[in-house]
C-alpha positions in Angstrom: 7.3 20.9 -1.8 4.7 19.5 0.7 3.4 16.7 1.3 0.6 17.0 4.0 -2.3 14.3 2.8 -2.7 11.1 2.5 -5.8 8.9 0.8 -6.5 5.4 1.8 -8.7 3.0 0.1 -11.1 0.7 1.9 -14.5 0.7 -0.6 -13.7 -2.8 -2.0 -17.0 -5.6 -1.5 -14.3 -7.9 -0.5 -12.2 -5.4 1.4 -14.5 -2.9 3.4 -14.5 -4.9 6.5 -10.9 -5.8 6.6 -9.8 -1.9 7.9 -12.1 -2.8 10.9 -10.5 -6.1 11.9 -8.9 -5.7 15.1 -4.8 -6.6 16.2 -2.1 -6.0 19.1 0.3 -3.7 18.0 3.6 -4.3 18.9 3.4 -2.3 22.5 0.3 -4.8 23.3 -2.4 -2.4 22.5 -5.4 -3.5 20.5 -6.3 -1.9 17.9 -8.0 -1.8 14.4 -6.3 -2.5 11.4 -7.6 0.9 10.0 -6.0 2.7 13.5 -2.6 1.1 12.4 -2.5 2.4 9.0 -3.7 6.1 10.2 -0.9 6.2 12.9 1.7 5.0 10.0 0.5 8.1 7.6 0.6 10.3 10.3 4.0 9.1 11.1 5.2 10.8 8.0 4.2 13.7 8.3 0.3 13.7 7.1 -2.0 16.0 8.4 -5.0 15.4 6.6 -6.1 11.6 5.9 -9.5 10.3 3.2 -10.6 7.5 3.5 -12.8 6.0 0.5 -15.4 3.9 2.1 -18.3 2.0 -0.1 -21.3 4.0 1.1 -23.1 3.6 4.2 -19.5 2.8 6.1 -18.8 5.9 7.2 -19.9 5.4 10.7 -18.6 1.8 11.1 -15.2 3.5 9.7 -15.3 6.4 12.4 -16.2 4.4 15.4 -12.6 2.4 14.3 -10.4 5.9 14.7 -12.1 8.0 17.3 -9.0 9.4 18.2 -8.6 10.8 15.1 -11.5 12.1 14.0 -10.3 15.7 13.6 -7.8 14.3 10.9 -10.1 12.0 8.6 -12.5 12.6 6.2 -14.4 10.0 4.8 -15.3 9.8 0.9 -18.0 7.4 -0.5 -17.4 5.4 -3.7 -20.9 5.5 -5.1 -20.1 3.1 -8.0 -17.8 0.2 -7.6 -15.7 0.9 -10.0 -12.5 -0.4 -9.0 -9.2 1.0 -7.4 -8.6 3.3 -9.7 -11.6 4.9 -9.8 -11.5 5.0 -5.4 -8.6 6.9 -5.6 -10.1 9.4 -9.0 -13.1 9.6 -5.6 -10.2 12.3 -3.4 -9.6 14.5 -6.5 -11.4 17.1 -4.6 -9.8 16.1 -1.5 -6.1 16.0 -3.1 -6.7 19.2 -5.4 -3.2 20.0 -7.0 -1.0 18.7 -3.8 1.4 15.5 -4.2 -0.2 13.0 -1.7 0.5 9.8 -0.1 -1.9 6.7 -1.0 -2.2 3.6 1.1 -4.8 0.3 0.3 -6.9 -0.4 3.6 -6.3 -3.8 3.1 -2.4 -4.2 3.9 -0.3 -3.7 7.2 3.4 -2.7 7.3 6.5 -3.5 9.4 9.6 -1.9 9.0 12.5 -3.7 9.4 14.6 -0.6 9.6 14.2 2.7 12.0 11.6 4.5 9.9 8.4 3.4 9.4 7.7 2.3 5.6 5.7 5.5 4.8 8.3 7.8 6.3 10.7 5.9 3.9 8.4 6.8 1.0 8.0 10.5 1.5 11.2 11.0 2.6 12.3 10.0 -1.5 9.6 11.8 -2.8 10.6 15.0 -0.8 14.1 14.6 -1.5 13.6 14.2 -5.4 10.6 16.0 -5.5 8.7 13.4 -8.1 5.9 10.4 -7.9 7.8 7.7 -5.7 6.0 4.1 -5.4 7.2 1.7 -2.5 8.3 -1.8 -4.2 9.3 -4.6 -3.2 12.0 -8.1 -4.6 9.1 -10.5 -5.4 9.7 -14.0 -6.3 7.7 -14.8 -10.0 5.3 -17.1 -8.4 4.0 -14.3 -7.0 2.8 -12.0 -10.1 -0.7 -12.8 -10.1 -0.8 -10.5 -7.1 0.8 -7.7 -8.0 1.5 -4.8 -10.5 5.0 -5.0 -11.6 7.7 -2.2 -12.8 11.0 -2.1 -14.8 13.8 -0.1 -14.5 17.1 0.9 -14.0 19.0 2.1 -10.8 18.7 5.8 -10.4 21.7 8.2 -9.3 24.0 4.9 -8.2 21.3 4.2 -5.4 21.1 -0.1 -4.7 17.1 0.8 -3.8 15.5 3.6 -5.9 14.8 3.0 -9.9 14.2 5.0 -12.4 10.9 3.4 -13.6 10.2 2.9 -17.5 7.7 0.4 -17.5 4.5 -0.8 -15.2 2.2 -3.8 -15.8 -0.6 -5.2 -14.1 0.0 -8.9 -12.8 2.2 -10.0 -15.8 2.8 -13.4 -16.5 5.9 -14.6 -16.0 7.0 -14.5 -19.4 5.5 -10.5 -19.9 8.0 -10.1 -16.6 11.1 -12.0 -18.1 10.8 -9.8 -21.4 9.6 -6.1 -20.1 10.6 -6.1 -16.0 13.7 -7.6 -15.5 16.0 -5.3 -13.7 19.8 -5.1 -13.0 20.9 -6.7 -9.2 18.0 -8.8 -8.8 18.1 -12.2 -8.6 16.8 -14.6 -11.1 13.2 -15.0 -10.9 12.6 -11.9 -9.1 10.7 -8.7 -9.7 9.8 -5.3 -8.4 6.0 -5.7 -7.4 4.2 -3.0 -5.9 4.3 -2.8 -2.0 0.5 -1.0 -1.2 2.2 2.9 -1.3 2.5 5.6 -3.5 3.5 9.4 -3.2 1.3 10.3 -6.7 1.3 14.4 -7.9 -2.2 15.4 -8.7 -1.6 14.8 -12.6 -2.5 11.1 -12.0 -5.8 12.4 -12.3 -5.9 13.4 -15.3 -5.0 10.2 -16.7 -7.8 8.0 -14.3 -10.1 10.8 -15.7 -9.4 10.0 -19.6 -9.3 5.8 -18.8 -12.9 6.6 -16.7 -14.5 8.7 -19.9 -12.7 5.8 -22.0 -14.3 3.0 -20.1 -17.8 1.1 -20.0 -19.2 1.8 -16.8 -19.4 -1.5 -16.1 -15.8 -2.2 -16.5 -13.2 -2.1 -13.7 -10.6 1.0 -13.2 -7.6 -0.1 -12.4 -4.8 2.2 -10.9 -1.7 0.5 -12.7 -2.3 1.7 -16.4 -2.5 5.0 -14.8 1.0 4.8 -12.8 2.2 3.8 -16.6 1.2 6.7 -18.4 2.9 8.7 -15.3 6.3 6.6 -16.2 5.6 7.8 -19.6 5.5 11.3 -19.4 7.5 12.4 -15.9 9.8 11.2 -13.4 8.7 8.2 -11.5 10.7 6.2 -9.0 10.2 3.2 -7.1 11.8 2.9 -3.6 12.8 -0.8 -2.5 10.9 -0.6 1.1 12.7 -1.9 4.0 9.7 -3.7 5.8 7.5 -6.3 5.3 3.7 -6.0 3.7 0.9 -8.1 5.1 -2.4 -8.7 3.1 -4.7 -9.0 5.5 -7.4 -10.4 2.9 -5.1 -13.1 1.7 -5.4 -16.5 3.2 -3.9 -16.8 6.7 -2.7 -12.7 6.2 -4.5 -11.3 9.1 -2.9 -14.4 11.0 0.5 -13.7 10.0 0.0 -10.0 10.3 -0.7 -10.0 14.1 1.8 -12.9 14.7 4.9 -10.8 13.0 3.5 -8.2 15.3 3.4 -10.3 17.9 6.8 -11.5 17.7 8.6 -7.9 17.1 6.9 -6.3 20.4 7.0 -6.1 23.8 5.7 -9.4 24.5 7.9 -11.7 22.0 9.3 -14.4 24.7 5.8 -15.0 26.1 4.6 -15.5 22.5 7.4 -17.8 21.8 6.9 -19.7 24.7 3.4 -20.2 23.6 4.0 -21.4 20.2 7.0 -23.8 21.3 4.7 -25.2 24.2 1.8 -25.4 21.4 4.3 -27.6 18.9 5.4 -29.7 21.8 1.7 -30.8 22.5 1.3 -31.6 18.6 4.1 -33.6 18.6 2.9 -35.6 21.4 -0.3 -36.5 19.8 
């Protein structure tokens, strides 16, 4: 089995400009959000990248990865129909491959020595099946996230079988449907922002999209729910950290984590201590 593309989706009206939102990397080099997620995609492995832009963003989007412009293709989501229906937008792109799928909007940080994608495909290759990064999320935190249940999968402590997905349960829906063996109390397996997905996944956006008002959103989740349903799905506990950057403060806590993990950590720390000295002084 291959795995050789890789979709990304940035046509949210609330998330089309976060891509282009510029950081320092970890070796001190600016560079856009959008740039950072590319290199992590090609870092597994990806040779061909689409992007799903709202339309009209396809230049703003291509001025942000010059570098790789041989590699990207940009998509336009005509209707904003939600995520699921930005993702149905590569069908054509995908065609019957397995493929990786990042959101535009998040960062990742490894806290191991492969990069979070590279942890992904390297499951789905092994076990040749969907495979979605997850990640030990306290309940406070559901509102956010889509949520699976499961059980541990071939005596692995970080790869579940998965039997059942829901879309930011409560945490009641979560106590009843999610809860799952070795984590502590109060915790879930929330999505982490990236999914290895066969081709058959569209099929079952296509049926919710022909099953939908126009006017209604199309949401990924109930999709990645009929997949549990019918084949083998995992979900990978990821080593690393995710960082929304459209959440309050994300972008900010993004490029400090950044900060602090590269090249130029002391000088960063000796910023931020000589920064709370001064506070405390006034």
């Amino acid at each position: 089995m291959e795995l050789t593309k890789a979709v990304i989706t940035a046509a949210g009206p609330t998330q089309r400009t976060l891509p282009l939102q510029t950081l320092i990397d970890r070796d001190g080099v600016q560079k856009t959000a959008l740039q950072i997620i590319v290199e992590e995609v090609l870092q597994a492995g990806i040779k061909e990248i689409a992007v799903v832009v709202f339309p009209g963003d396809e230049q703003a989007f291509q001025a942000a990865v010059p570098m790789y412009r041989d590699r990207i293709r940009f998509i336009p989501q005509v209707k904003p129909m939600g995520y699921g229906h930005a993702v149905y937008c590569a069908k054509d792109f995908v065609d019957s491959d397995m493929f990786l799928l990042l959101v535009g909007d998040h960062l990742y940080l490894s806290t191991c020595d492969k990069p979070c994608a590279c942890q992904l495909v390297e499951i789905a290759l092994q076990e040749k099946c969907a495979v979605s990064g997850v990640q030990a999320t306290h309940e406070s935190k559901l509102p956010y996230y889509g949520a699976v249940g499961g059980h541990l999968f071939k005596g692995r402590t970080n790869l579940y079988r998965v039997t059942r997905v829901i879309e930011k349960p409560t945490p009641t829906e979560a106590e009843q449907h999610l809860i799952v063996p070795g984590l502590r109390a109060g915790y879930y397996l929330c999505y982490f922002g990236m999914h290895v997905l066969p081709h058959t996944i569209f099929t079952y956006l296509e049926e919710m999209i022909k099953a939908t008002n126009p006017n209604e959103k199309i949401l990924l989740t109930p999709a990645l729910a009929k997949l549990a349903e019918s084949e083998q799905y995992l979900a990978l506990e990821i080593r690393g950290r995710r960082f929304d950057i459209g959440a309050k403060y994300g972008l900010m806590f993004a490029q400090l984590t950044f900060a602090l993990e590269g090249k130029d950590r002391d000088e960063i720390l000796t910023g931020l201590i000589e920064m709370l000295a001064l506070r405390q002084k006034s």
